[in-house]
Structures are given as structure tokens and as C-alpha cells.
N, C-alpha and C positions, 0 to 999 in steps of 0.2 A: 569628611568635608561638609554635612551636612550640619553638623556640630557645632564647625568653623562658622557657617552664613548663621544659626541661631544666634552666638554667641559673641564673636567677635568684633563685625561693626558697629553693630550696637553700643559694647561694653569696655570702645576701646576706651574710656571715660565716663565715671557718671557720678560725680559730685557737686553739691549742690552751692549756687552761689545768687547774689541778687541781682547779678546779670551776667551775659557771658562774653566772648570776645571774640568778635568778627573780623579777622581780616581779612582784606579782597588782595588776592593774590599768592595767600599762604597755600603750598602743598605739604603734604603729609604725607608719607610711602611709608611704606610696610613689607615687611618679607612675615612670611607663614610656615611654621617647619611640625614636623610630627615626629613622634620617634614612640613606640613602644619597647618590650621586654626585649621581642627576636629581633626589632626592626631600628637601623641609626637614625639619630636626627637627621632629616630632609626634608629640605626647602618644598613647599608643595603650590604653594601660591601668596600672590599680593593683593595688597589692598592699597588704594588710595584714595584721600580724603582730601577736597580742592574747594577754596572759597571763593567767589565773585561778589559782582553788584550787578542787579538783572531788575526785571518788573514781574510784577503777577498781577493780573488783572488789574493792570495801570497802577499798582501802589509799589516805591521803590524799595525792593528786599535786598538782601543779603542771600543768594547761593549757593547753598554746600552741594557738593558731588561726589557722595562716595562709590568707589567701585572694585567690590573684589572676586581676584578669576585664579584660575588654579594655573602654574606655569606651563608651557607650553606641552614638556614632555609628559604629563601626567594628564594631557585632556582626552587620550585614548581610553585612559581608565576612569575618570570621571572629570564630565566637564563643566567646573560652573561658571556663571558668571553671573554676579549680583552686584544691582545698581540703585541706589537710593537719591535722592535729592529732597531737600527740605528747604524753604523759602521764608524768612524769617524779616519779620517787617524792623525796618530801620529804627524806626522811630519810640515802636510799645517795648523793642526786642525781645517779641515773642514772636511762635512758630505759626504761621499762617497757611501753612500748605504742605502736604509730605508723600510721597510717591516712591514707590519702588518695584523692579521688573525684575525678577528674580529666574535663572534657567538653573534647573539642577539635572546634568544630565539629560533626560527625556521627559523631565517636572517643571511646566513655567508654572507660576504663578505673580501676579500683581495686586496691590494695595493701592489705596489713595486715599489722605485723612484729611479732610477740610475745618477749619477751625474757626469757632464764634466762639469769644471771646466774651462777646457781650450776654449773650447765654448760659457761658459756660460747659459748651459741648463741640462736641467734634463729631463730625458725619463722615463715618470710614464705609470704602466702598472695597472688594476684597474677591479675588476668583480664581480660582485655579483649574487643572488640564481637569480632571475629574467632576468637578461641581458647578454649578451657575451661578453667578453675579450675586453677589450677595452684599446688603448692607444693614447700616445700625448708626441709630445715634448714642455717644459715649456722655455721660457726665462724668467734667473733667473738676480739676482743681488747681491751685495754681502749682502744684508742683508735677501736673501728669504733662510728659510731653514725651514726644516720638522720640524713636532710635538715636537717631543723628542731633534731634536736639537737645538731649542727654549727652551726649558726643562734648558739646563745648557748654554746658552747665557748669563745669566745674573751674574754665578760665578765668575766673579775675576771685576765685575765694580765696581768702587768705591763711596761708598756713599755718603761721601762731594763733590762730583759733582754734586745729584740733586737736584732737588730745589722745592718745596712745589709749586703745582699747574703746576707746566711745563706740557706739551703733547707731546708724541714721536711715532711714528709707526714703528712697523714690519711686517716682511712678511713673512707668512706661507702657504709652500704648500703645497696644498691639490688635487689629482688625476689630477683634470684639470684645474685646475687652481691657483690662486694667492690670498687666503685672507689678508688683511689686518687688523692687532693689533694697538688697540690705546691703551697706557696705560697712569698713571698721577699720578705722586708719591703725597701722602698725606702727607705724613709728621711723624715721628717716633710716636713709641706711643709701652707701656706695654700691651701684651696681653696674657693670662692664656689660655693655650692649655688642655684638656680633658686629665688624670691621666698624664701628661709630667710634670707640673710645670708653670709658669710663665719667658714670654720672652721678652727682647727687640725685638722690630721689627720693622722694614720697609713698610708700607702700600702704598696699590698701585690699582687703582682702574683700570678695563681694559675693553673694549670693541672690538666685532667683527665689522670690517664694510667688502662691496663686492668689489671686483676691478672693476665692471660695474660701479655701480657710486661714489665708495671712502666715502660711507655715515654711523655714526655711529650713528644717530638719531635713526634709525631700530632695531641696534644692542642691545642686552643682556649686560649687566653693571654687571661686577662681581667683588667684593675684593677679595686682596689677602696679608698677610702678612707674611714677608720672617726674616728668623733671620738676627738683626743687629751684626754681626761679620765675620769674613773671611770665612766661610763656607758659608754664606747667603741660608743655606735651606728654601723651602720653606712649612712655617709652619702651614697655615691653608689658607683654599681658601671657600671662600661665593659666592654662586651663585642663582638669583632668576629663579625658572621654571614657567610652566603654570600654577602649584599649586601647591604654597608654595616654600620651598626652600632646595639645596641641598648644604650640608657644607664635605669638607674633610678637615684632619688634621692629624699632626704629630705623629704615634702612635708607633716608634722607630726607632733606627738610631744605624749604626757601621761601623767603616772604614773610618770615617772621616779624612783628613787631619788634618784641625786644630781644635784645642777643642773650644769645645761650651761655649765661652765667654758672649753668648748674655742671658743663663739661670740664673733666678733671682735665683729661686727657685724652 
């Protein structure tokens, strides 16, 4: 599970576009299942991802609220719960603010990344049960942005632009520093989402690398398949751990802008 909070809300999306697309009122759910060699797929936790319109320090944003917990029956054996929020000004639609409270079990820890813009940097503040308050100013660029605003970078790109096999990087920040996303679009393809139906989609395979040495030979290789239509949710994400593998997916949607063209069935 701890796998799950590294990798999941983060990644449930990260493709690049020249803006992205807010809507105040969309939610997003998620179901989480695991399944190894001896063990069946089961459901182990959700995730949700919710948009509003809010203020931050008087200027009017855009509010994402993601939050993912492990289901009820498995918080005896490990209990998390992880909350992010990111505050994204209306106007430049960049990320302005980013905060997350993270409990793993008997592990909190908290981040906080404040963004200048005019700078070009970001002041993260970062601590957990073991260490003291700790911070750092980042040089950022125009493609580094937090968890959640990777999250919806990739709504309004257009899909006849990529091309089966290409590689692209972004940049995500993380407390202190600058990771780097490779991702590589596969190429479309029909895939049947858990009680949703059957969806066209966009498939996209993604990798971590470090900014010490820019390497993804190291990094974790996970898919992910996004609806092919103007909404491009994203519909189901595969990811392999140290044992076995963790899969999330679509488990309902409302408030969308545009209707879900990309549903077969």
C-alpha cells in the first residue's frame, strides 16, 4: 500500500498539454485492487479526485481534492489515508499552492509547495513523525508541477498529435527535489473497465527516472489507459510491485464537461 500512495495519485495521469481542464463540480472514484502469485485480485482501497472553485490568499483558484484510504476491512492490517489538494489560479492556469497529509499506518507525514512564478521557483516545506521541518527552494521550469497538477496536464491535448512509440518527459515535484516522467504512448486499443463497461482508450506506458542521473532503466514501468474522447479520464492504471501487482480503475464519474463518447458499452 505504500506503493499504492508513491505511485498512484500522482500518476493517475501525466501527459503534457498547453493547458489543462478544470472543472468545478467533476468527481472522479477509483477502486484499488492487488492480487499476487498465491493471492486473488482484491479490492483494497479508493481513491478520489474532486474539483471546485475556492480562494487562496484572496486570488480565485480552481480546487482539487484528492483522497485515497484503504477499504474499511483491511484498515486493521494497514491503515492509510492520503490527502492532497492543489490550488490552481483561474486566470495564468498554473499551480499556485500544493499541500498534502499523508498517515501511513503509524507514518504521518506533510508537504507544502508554494509557487513563484515570477521567479521561477517553489518554496517546499516537508516533515515527518521521525525528522524536523524541513525546507528548500526548487528551480522550477515551465513543465515542473506537483502530483495533482500532472493529474490534469494531460486534459485538453490532442490525440492525433501522438504517435505510437514516441518518448516524452515531465517533471514532478517532489519535497526536494525534481523527479522525472517518461511516458510512450502505445497506441489506442478497447479496454473493459470492472462493473463500468467497455472503453476506447488511449494507452500509455510511464516510467520514474531521478534527476541525479536522468536514468529510467531503474525505474518502475507502469500502464495506463485514458478515455479516448474530450474528457480523456483517466481509466485504469497497472502497476507492477515487489510482489505482484497493483491495478486502479474507474469506478464512477459526475460533472463532467463533455459526455463520455469514448463508452462502448
Amino acid at each position: 500500500m505504500k506503493r499504492l500512495a508513491v505511485f498512484l495519485i500522482p500518476l493517475l495521469a501525466a501527459l503534457p498539454a498547453a493547458a489543462q481542464l478544470y472543472q468545478p463540480g467533476e468527481v472522479l472514484e477509483y477502486r484499488v485492487s492487488y492480487k499476487a502469485k498465491l493471492f486473488p485480485n482484491t479490492e483494497v482501497g479508493s481513491v478520489e479526485v474532486a474539483t471546485s472553485c475556492g480562494t487562496h490568499d484572496g486570488r480565485p483558484v480552481y480546487r482539487v481534492d484528492a483522497r485515497g484510504r484503504t477499504l474499511p476491512t483491511y484498515r486493521w492490517f494497514f491503515d492509510l489515508d492520503d490527502r492532497y489538494t492543489v490550488c490552481v489560479d483561474t486566470a495564468a492556469m498554473r499551480p499556485i499552492h500544493f499541500s498534502s497529509d499523508i498517515k501511513e499506518g503509524d507514518y504521518p507525514f506533510w508537504s507544502r509547495y508554494d509557487y513563484d512564478w515570477d521567479r521561477y521557483e517553489a518554496a517546499t516545506t516537508w516533515q515527518s513523525r521521525r525528522n524536523p521541518e524541513q525546507s528548500k527552494r526548487i528551480a522550477l521550469t515551465d513543465a515542473s508541477l506537483d502530483a495533482i497538477s500532472l493529474f490534469f496536464r494531460m486534459r485538453s491535448a490532442d490525440p492525433d498529435s501522438f504517435r505510437a512509440g514516441e518518448s516524452e518527459v515531465l517533471e514532478m515535484v517532489l519535497q526536494d527535489t525534481v523527479r522525472r516522467i517518461r511516458y510512450r504512448f502505445e497506441g489506442r486499443e478497447q479496454k473493459k473497465i470492472r462493473n463500468m463497461g467497455k472503453y476506447r482508450t488511449l494507452r500509455f506506458a510511464c516510467q520514474l527516472g531521478t534527476t541525479e542521473n536522468f536514468s529510467f532503466t531503474d525505474g518502475t514501468e507502469f500502464t495506463i489507459w485514458i478515455s479516448d474522447d474530450e474528457n480523456k479520464i483517466p481509466l485504469y492504471l497497472e502497476s507492477p510491485v515487489r510482489v505482484g501487482s497493483v491495478q486502479a480503475y474507474i469506478s464512477g464519474y459526475r460533472g463532467l464537461r463533455y459526455p463520455v463518447s469514448s463508452l462502448i458499452r
